[in-house]
VOSENU-470378 format. One record per residue (C-alpha): residue number from 1; residue in three letters; chain; x, y, z negated. Coordinates in pm, 1 decimal. Layout:
(vextor NUM ALA A (X Y Z)),
...
END
This chain:
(vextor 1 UNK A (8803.3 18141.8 -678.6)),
(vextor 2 UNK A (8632.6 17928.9 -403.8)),
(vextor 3 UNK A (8693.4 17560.6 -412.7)),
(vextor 4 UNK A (8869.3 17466.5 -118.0)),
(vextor 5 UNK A (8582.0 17256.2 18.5)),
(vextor 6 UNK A (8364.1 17576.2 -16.1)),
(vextor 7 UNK A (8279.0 17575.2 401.0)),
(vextor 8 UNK A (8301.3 17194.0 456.7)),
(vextor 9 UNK A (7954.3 17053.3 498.3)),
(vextor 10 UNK A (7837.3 16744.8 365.3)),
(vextor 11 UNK A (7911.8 16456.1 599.5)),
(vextor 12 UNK A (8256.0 16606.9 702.3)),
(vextor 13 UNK A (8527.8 16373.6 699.0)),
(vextor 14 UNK A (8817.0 16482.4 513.5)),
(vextor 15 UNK A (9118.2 16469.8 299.4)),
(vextor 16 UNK A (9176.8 16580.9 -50.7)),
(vextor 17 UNK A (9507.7 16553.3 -217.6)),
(vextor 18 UNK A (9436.0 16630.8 -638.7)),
(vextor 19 UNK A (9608.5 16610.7 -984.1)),
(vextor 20 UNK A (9544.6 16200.9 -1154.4)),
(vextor 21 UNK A (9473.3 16275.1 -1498.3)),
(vextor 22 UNK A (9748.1 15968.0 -1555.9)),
(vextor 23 UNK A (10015.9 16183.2 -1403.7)),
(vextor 24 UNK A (10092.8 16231.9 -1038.9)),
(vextor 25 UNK A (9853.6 16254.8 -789.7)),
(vextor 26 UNK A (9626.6 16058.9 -488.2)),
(vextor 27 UNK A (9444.4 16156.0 -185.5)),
(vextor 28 UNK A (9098.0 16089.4 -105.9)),
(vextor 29 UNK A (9010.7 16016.4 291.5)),
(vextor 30 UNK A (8655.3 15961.3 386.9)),
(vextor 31 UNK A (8332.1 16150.8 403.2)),
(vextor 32 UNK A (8234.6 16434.0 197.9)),
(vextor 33 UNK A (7891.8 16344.2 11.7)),
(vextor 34 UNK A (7832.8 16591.1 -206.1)),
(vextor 35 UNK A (8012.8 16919.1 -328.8)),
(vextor 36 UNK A (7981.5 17256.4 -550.4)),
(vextor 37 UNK A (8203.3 17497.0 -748.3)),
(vextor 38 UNK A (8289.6 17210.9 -987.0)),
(vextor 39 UNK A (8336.0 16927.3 -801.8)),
(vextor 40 UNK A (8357.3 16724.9 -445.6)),
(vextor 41 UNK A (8221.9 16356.8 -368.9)),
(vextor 42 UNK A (8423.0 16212.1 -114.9)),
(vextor 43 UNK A (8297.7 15841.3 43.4)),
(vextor 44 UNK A (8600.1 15620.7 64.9)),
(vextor 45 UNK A (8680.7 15290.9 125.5)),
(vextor 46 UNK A (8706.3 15176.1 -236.3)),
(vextor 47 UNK A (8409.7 15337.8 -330.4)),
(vextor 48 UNK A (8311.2 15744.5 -438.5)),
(vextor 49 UNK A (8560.1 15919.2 -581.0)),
(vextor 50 UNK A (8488.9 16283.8 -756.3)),
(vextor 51 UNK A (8766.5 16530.7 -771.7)),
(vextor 52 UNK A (8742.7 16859.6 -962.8)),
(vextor 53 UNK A (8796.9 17212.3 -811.1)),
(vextor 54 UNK A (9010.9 17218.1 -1100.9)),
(vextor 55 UNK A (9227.5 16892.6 -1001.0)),
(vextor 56 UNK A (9211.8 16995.2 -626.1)),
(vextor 57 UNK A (9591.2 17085.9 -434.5)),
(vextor 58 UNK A (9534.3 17068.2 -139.1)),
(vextor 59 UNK A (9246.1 16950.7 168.8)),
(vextor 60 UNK A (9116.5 16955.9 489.9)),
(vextor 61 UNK A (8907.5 16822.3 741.0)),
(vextor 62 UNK A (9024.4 16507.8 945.0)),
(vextor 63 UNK A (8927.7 16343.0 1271.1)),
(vextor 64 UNK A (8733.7 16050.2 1212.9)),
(vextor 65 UNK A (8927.9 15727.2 1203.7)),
(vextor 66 UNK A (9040.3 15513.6 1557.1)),
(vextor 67 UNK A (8881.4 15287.1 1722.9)),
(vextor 68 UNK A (8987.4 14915.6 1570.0)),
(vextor 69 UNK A (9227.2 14755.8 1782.4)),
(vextor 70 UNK A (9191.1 14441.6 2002.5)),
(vextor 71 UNK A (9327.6 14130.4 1861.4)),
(vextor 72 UNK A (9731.4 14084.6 1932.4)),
(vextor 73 UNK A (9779.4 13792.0 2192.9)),
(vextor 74 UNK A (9413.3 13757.6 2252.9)),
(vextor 75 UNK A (9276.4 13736.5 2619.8)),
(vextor 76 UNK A (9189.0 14054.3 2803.6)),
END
């Protein structure tokens, strides 16, 4: 079977949702570094995080993120 990630290329930004080997389970949002049959790399805020084809539930690609928003009660 394909990992899900099989036609995303590098540099995508996405969203994985997989299996925490401490029960439950986490998403990963950011960019897509590096990926194969085993495994994806995925760029996020608090660093790399890996996650197995094996671990995987569920992905996709994702828009990249909005634009930061102006202070609240500053000046226009």
């Amino acid at each position: 079977m394909r990992p899900l990630w099989a036609d995303w290329p590098v540099g995508t930004r996405v969203v994985i949702r997989y299996r925490r080997a401490e029960g439950g389970f986490s998403d990963a949002l950011g960019d897509l570094v590096a990926a194969d049959d085993a495994a994806a790399v995925v760029r996020t805020r608090r660093g790399p995080v890996r996650v197995a084809a094996g671990d995987a539930v569920i992905g996709k690609p994702v828009p990249p993120p909005p634009a930061p928003r102006g202070r609240r009660g500053a000046d226009a």
